[in-house]
C-alpha positions as a Python dict, from the first residue, in 0.01 Angstrom:
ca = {
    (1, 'X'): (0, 0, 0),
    (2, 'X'): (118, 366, -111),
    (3, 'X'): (222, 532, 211),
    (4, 'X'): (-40, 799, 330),
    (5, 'X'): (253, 1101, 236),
    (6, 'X'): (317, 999, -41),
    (7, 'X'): (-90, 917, -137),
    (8, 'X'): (-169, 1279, -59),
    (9, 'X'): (116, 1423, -275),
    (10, 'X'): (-37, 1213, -543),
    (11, 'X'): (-391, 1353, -507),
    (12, 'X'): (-226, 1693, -574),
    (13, 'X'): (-60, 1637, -819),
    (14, 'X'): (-328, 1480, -980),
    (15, 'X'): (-559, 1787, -872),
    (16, 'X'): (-302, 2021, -1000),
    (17, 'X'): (-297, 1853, -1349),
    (18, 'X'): (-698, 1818, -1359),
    (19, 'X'): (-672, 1471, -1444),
    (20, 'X'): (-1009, 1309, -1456),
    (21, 'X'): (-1177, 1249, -1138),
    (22, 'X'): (-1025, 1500, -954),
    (23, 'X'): (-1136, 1848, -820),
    (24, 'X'): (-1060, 2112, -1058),
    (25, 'X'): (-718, 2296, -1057),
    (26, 'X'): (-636, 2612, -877),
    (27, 'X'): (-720, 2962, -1092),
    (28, 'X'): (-504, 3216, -1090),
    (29, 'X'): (-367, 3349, -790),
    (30, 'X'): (-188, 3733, -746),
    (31, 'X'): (34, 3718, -437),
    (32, 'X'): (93, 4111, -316),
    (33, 'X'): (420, 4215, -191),
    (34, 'X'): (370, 4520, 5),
    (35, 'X'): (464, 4478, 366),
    (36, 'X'): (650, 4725, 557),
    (37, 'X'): (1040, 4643, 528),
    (38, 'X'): (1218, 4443, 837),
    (39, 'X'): (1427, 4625, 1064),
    (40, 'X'): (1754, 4555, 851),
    (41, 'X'): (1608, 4714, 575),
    (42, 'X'): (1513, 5029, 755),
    (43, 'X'): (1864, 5089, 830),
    (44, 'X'): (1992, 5086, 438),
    (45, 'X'): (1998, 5410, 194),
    (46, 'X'): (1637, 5366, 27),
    (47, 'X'): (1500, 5609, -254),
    (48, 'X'): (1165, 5821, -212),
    (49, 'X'): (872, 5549, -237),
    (50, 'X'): (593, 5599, -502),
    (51, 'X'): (705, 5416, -784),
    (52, 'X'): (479, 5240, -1075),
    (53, 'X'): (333, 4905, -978),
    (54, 'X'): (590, 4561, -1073),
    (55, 'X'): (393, 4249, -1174),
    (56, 'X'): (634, 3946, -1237),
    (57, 'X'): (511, 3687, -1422),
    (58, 'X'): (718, 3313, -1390),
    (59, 'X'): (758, 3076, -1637),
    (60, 'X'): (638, 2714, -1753),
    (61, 'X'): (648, 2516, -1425),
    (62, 'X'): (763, 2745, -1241),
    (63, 'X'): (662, 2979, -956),
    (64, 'X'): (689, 3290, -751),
    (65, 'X'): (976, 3189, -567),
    (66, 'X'): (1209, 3309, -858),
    (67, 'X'): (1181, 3652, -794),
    (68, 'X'): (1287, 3638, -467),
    (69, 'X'): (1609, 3832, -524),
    (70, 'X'): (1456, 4113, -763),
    (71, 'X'): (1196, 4152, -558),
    (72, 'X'): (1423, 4254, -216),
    (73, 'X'): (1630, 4480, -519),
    (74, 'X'): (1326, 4685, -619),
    (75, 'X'): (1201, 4697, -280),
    (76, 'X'): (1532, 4832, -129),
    (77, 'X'): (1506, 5064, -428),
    (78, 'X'): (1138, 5209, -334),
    (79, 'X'): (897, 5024, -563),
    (80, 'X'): (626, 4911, -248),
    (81, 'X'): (365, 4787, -495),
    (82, 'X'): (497, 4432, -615),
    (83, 'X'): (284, 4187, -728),
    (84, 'X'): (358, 3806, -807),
    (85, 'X'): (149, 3629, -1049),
    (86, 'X'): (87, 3244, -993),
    (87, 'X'): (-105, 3057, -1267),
    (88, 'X'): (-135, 2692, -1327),
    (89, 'X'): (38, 2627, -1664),
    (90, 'X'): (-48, 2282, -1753),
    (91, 'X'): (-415, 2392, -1815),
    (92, 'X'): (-416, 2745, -1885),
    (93, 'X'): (-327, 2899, -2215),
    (94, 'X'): (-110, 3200, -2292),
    (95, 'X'): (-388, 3425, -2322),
    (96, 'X'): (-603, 3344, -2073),
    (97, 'X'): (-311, 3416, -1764),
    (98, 'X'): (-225, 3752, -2033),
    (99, 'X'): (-605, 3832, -1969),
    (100, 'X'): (-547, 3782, -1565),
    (101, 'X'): (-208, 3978, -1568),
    (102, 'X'): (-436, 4259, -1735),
    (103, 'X'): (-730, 4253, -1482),
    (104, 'X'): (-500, 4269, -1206),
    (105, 'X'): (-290, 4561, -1361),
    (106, 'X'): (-608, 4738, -1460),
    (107, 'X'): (-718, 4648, -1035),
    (108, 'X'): (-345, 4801, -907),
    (109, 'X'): (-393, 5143, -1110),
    (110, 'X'): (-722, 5154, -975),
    (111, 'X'): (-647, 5101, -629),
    (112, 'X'): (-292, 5336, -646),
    (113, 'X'): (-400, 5579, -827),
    (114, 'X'): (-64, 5538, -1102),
    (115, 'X'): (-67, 5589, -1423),
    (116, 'X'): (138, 5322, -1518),
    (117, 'X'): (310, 4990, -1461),
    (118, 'X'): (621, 4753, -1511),
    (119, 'X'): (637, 4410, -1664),
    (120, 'X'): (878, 4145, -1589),
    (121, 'X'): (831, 3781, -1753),
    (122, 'X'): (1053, 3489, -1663),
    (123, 'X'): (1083, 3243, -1955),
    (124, 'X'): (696, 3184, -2065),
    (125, 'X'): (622, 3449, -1858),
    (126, 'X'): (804, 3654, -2095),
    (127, 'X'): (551, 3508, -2375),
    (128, 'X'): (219, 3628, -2144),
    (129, 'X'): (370, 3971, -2084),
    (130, 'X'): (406, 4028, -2478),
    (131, 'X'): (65, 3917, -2512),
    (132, 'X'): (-67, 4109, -2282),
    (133, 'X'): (119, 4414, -2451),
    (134, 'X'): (59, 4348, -2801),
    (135, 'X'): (-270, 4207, -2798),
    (136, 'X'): (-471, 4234, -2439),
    (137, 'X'): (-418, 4619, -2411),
    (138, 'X'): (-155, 4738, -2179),
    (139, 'X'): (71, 4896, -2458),
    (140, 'X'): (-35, 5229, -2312),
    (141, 'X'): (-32, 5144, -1932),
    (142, 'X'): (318, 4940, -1917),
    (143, 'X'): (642, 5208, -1874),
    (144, 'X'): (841, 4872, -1884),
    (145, 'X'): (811, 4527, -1999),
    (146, 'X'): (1134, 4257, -1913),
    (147, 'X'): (1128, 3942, -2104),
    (148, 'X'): (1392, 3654, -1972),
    (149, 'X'): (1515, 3375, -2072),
    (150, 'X'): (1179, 3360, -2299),
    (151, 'X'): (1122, 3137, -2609),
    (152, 'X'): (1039, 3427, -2846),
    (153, 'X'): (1103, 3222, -3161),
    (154, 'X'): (1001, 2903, -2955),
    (155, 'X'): (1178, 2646, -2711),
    (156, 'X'): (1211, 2286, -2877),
    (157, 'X'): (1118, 2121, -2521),
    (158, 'X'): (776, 2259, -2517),
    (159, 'X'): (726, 1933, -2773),
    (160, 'X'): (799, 1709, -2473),
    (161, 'X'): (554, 1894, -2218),
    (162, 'X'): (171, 1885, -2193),
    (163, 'X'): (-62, 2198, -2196),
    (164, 'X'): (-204, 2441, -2405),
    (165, 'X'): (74, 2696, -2319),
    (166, 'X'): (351, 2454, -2414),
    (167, 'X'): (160, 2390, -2710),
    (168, 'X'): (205, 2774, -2805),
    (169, 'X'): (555, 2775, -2737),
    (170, 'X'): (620, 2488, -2983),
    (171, 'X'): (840, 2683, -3293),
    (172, 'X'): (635, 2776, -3562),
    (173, 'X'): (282, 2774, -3368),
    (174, 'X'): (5, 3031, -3459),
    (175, 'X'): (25, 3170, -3123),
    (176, 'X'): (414, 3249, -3191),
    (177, 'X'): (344, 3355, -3561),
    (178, 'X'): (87, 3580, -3444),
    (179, 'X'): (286, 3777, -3145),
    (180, 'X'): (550, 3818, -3407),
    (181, 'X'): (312, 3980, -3680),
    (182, 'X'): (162, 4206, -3461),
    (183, 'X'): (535, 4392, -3448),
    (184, 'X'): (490, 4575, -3124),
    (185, 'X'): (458, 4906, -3352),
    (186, 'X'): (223, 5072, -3083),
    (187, 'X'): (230, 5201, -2702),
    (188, 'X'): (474, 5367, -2488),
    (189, 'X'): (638, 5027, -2402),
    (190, 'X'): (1010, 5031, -2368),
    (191, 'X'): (1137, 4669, -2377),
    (192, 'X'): (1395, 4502, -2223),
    (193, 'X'): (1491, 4125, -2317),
    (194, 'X'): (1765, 3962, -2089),
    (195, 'X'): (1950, 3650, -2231),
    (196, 'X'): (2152, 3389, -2064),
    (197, 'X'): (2465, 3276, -2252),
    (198, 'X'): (2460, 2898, -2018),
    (199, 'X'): (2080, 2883, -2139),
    (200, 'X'): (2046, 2526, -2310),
    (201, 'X'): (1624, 2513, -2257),
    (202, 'X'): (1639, 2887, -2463),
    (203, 'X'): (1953, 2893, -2675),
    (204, 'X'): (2039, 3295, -2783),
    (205, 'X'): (1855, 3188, -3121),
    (206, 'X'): (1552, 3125, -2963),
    (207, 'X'): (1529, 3400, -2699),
    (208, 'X'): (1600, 3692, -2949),
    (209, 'X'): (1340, 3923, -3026),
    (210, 'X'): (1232, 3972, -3347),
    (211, 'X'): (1092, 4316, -3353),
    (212, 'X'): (1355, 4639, -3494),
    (213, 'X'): (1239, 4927, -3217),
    (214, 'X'): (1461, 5176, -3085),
    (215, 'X'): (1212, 5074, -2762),
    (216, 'X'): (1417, 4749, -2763),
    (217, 'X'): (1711, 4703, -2542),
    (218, 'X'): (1892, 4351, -2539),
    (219, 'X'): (2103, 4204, -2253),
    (220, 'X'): (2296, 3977, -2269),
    (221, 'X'): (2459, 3773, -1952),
    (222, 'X'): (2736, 3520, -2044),
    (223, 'X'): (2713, 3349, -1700),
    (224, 'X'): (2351, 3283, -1662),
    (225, 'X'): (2133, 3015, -1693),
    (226, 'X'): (1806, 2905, -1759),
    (227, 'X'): (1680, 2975, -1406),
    (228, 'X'): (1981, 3128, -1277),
    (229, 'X'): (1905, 3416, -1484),
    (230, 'X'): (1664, 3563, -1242),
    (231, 'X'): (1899, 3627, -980),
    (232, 'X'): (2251, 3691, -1154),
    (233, 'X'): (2328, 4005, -943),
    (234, 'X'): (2406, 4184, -1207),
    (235, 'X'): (2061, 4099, -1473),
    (236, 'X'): (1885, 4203, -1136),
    (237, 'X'): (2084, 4554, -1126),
    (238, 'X'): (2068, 4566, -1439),
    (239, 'X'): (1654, 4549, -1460),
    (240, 'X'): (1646, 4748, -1129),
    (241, 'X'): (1776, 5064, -1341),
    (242, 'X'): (1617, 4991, -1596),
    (243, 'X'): (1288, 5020, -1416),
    (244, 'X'): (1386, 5351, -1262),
    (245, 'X'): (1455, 5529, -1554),
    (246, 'X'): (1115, 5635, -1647),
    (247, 'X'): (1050, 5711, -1262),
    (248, 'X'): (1272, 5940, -1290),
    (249, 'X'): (1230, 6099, -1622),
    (250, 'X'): (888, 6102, -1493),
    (251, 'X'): (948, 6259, -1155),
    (252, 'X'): (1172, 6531, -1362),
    (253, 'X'): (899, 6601, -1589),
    (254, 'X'): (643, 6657, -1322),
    (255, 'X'): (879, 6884, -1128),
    (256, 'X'): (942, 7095, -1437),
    (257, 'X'): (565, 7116, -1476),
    (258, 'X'): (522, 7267, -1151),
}
């Protein structure tokens, strides 16, 4: 007989996968990130709070842990409205967690009162954010969107993996033919797509975007993996100033203005 442990982690799996006769799988879940920082963080240099709202957005299989290290980065550097997406990727499609991420953007702005956001995507995540750019309507409301690691051109393992999502991922698919028609021609967006050079689930091939835009800025991180990528001090410095550029030009503006 299976022992009772390892029973239960079977029934969640199972739930989690929404095999048949099981209870349906988990929606969508936002997880905020807006507590007060802990004493050690009080005592470090921290800039003047009221930046946009950050939504990160993980990958295929993956979850909100990844941010971890960005996340204490952008905190330490004043952005107090961080929000972690967690979605259930062996069910859901690309466009249905691009149509959460937009609800939930559309819910922050309402509830802070900003006039804009930032993007980050982690692998697929990178896939939901463009979608939710180029097709879901957020090319006016997102200052910044970070792609990493993501399969722009497609990832050759999503052939091995269930899922509509890693059906969308698979090179050549409409979904991918589609995001790269659309051409990202509109918005405010200013992109910024990090690559890792020790990547072997998206080689540099796969992970370049294929749109010309002055918007676009590529990075590229010899060092970094697949996962590793996320918290490579120097990607997550590297996104933190990205991030605070248009705070700033933005906070320079308004002072002018007044």
């Amino acid at each position: 007989m299976m022992p009772g442990s390892l029973r239960q982690r079977g029934i969640s799996v199972a739930q989690w996968l929404r095999l048949p006769g099981t209870a349906e799988a988990p929606e969508c879940a936002a997880i905020r990130y807006w507590e007060e920082p802990t004493p050690i963080r009080q005592q470090l240099p921290r800039i003047a709070s009221g930046r946009s709202p950050v939504f990160f957005v993980h990958g295929y299989a993956g979850t909100e842990h990844i941010w971890g290290p960005l996340r204490d980065a952008l905190t330490e550097a004043g952005f107090d409205h961080l929000i972690a997406l967690r979605y259930n990727a062996f069910r859901s499609d690309i466009h249905q967690i691009a149509d959460w991420l937009v609800g939930q953007v559309n819910r922050s702005l309402q509830t802070t009162g900003a006039t804009g956001v930032h993007l980050i995507g982690h692998s697929m995540g990178g896939l939901v954010v463009r979608d939710a750019v180029q097709n879901r309507g957020l090319a006016d409301l997102a200052d910044t969107a970070v792609t990493m690691a993501t399969p722009h051109s497609g990832a050759r393992l999503a052939r091995f993996v269930p899922g509509p999502a890693a059906r969308q991922m698979r090179p050549g698919s409409e979904f991918l033919s589609s995001l790269g028609a659309c051409r990202n021609g509109q918005g405010r967006t200013r992109w910024v797509t990090v690559h890792g050079g020790a990547d072997r689930v998206v080689p540099l091939e796969s992970g370049e975007f294929d749109v010309s835009d002055h918007r676009v800025l590529t990075v590229r991180q010899d060092a970094a993996g697949h996962g590793s990528i996320a918290r490579h001090p120097q990607v997550v410095s590297c996104i933190v100033n990205e991030l605070l550029r248009p705070e700033v030009q933005g906070a320079a503006s308004f002072s002018l203005a007044a």
